[in-house]
LOLUMKOL-639869 format. One record per atom (N, C-alpha, C): x, y, z. Coordinates in nm, 4 decimals, always signed. Each point is the difference from the previous one (the first is absolute). Layout:
N
GULUM_X_Y_Z
...
***
This chain:
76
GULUM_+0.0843_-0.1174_+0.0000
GULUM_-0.0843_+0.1174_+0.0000
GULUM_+0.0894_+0.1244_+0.0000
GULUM_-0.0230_+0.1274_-0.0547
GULUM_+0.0755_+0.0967_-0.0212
GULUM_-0.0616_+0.0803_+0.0961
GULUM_+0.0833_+0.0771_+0.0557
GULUM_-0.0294_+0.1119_+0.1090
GULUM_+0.0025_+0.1045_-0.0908
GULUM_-0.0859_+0.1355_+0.0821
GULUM_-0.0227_+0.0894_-0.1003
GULUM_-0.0462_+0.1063_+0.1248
GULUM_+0.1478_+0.0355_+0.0622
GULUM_-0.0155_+0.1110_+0.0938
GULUM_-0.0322_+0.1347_-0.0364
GULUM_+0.0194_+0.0219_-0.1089
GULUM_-0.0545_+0.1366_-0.0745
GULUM_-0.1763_+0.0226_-0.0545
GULUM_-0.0313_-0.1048_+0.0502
GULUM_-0.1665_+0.0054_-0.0639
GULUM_-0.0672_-0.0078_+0.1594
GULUM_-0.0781_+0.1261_-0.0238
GULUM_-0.0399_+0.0394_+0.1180
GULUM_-0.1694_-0.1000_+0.0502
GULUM_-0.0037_-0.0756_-0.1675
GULUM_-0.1367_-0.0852_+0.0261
GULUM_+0.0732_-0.1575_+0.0001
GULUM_+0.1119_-0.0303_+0.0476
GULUM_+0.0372_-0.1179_-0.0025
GULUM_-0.0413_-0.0939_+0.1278
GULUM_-0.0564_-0.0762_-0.0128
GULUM_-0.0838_-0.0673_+0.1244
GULUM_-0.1394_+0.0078_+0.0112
GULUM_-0.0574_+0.0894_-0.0513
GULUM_-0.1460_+0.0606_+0.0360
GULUM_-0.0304_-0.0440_-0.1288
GULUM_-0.1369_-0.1106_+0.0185
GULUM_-0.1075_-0.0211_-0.0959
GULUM_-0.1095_+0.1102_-0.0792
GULUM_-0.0112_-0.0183_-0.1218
GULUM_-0.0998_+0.0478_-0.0376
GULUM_-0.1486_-0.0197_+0.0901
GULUM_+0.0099_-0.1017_+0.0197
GULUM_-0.1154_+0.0077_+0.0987
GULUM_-0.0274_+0.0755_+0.1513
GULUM_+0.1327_+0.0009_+0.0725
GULUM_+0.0108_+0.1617_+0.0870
GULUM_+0.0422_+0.1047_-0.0554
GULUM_+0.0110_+0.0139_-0.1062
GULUM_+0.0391_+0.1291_-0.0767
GULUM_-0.2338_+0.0520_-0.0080
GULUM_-0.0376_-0.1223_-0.0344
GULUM_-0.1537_+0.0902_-0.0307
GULUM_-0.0591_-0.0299_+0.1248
GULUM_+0.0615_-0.0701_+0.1031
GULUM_-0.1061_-0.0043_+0.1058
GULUM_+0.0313_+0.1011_+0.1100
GULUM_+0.1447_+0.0707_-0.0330
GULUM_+0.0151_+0.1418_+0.1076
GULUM_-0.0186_+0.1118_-0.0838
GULUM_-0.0534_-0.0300_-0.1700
GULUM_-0.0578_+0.1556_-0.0230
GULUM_-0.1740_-0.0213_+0.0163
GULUM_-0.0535_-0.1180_+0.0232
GULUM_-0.1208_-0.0129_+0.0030
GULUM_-0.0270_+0.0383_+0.1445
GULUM_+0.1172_-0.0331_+0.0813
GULUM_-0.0850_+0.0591_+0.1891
GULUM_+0.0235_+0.1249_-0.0152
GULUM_+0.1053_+0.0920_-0.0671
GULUM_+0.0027_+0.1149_+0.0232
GULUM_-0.0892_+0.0698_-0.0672
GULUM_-0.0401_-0.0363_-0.1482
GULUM_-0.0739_+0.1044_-0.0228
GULUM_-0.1152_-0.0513_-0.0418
GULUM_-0.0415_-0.1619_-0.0005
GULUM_-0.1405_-0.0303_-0.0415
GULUM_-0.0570_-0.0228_-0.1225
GULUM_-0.0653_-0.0770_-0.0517
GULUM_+0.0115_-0.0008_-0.1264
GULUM_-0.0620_+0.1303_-0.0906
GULUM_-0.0842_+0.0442_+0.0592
GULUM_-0.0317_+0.1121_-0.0879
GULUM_+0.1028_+0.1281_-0.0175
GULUM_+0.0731_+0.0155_+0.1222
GULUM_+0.0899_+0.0943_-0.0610
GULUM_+0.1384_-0.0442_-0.0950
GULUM_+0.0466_-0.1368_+0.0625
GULUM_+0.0883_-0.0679_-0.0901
GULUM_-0.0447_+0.0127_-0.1481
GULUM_-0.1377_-0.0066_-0.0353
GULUM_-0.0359_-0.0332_-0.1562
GULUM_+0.0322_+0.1862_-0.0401
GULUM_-0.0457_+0.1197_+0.0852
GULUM_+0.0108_+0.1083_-0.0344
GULUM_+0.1702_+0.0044_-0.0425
GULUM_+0.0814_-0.0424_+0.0931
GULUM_+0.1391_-0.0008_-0.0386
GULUM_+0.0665_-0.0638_-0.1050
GULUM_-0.0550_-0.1262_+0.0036
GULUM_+0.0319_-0.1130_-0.1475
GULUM_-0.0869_+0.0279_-0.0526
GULUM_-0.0392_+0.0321_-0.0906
GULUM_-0.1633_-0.0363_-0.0836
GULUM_+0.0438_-0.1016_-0.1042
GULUM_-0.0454_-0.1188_+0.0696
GULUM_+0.0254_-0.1514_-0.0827
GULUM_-0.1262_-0.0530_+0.0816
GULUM_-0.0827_-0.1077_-0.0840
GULUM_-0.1477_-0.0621_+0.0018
GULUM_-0.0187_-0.0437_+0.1406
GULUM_+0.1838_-0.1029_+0.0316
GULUM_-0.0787_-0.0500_+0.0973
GULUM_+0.0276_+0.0414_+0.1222
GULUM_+0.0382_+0.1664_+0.0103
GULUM_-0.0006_+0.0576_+0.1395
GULUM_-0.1556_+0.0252_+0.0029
GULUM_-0.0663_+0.0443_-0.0975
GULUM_-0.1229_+0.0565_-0.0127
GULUM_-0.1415_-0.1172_-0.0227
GULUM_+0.0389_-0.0390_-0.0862
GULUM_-0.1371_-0.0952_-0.0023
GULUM_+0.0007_-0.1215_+0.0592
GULUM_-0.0629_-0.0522_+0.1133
GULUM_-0.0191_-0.1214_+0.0743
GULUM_+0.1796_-0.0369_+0.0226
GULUM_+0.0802_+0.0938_+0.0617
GULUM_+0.1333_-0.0353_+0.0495
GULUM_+0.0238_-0.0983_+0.1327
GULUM_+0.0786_-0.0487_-0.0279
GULUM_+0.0438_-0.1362_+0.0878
GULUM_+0.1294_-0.0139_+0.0122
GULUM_+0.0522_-0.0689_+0.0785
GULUM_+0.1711_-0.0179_-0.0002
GULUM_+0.0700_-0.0874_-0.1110
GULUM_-0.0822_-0.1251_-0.0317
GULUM_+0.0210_-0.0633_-0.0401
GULUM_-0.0305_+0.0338_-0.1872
GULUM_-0.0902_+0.0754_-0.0593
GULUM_-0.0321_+0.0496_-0.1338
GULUM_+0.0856_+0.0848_+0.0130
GULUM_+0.0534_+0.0741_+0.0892
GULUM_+0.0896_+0.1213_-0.0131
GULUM_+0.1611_-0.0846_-0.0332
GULUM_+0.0658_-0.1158_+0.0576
GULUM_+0.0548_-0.0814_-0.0015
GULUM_+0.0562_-0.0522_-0.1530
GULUM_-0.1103_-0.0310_-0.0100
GULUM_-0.0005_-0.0817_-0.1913
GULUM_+0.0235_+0.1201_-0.0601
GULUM_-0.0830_+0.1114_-0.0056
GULUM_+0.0212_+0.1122_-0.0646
GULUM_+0.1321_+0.0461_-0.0590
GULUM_+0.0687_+0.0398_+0.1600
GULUM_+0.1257_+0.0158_-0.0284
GULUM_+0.1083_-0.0663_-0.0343
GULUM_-0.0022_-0.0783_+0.0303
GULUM_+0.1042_-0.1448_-0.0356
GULUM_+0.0373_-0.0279_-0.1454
GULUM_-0.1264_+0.0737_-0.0993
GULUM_-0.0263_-0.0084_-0.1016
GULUM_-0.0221_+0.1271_-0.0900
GULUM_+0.0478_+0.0922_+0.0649
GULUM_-0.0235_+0.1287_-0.0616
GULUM_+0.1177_+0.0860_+0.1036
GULUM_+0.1086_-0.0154_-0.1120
GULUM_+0.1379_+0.0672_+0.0519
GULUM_-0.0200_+0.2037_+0.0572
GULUM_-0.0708_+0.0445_-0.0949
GULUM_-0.0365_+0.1378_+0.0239
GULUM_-0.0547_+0.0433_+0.1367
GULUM_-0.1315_-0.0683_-0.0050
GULUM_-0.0643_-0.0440_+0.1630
GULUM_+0.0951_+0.0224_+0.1039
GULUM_+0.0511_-0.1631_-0.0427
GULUM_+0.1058_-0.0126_+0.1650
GULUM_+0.0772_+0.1042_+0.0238
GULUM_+0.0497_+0.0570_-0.1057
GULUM_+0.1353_+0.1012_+0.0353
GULUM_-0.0536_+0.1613_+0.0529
GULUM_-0.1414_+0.0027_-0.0003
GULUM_-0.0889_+0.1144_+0.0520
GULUM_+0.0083_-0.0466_+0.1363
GULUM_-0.0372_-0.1238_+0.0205
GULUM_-0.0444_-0.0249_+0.1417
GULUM_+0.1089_+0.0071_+0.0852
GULUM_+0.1165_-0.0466_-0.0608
GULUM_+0.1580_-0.0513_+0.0444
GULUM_+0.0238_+0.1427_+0.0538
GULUM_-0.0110_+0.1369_-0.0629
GULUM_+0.0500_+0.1564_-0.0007
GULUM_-0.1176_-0.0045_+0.1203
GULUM_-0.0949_+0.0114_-0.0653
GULUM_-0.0632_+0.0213_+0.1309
GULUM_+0.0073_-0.0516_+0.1851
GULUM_+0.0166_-0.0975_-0.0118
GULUM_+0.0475_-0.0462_+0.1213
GULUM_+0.0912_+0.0280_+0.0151
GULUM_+0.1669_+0.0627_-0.0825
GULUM_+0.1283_+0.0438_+0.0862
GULUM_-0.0395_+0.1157_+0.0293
GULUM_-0.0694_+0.1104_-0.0435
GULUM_-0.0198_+0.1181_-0.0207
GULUM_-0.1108_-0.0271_+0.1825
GULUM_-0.0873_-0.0436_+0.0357
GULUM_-0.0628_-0.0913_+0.1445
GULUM_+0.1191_-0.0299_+0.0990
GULUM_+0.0706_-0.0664_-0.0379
GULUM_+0.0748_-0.0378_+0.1081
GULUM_+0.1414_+0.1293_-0.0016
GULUM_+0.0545_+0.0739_-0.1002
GULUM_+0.1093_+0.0740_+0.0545
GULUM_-0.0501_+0.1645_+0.0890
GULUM_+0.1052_+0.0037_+0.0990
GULUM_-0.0264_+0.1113_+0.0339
GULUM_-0.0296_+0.1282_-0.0582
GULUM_-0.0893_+0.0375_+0.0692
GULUM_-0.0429_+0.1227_-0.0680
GULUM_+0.1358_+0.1450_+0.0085
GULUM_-0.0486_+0.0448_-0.1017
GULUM_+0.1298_+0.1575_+0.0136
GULUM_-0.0771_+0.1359_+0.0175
GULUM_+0.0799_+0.0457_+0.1023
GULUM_-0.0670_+0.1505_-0.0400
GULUM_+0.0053_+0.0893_-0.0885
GULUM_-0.1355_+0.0555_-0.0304
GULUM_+0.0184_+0.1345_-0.1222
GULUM_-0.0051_+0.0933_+0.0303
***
């Protein structure tokens, strides 16, 4: 297995990647932030799951979005 200390999503599943933007912001505001089908219409963890896995554009919204969630904030 290759280590990959420079990737700040190394270890963390896609699947806690959407299940700590789904507690923080819920699915209706998540879909306002992504606007992809299945934040919005009948969203689930698991349709959200397949979705991305399979739609490279998707994931890499969600991927930004969650580092952009987890890094400290800066002042302006």
């Amino acid at each position: 297995m290759t280590t990959q200390p420079n990737n700040p999503l190394h270890g963390i599943t896609l699947k806690a990647q959407v299940e700590g933007l789904v507690e923080r912001y819920g699915w209706e505001k998540l879909g306002q932030r992504i606007a992809i089908k299945c934040f919005i219409d009948k969203p689930s963890i698991s349709s959200s799951l397949t979705f991305l896995r399979k739609t490279p554009w998707a994931r890499t919204k969600v991927e930004r979005l969650y580092l952009q969630t987890r890094s400290p904030k800066k002042n302006k």
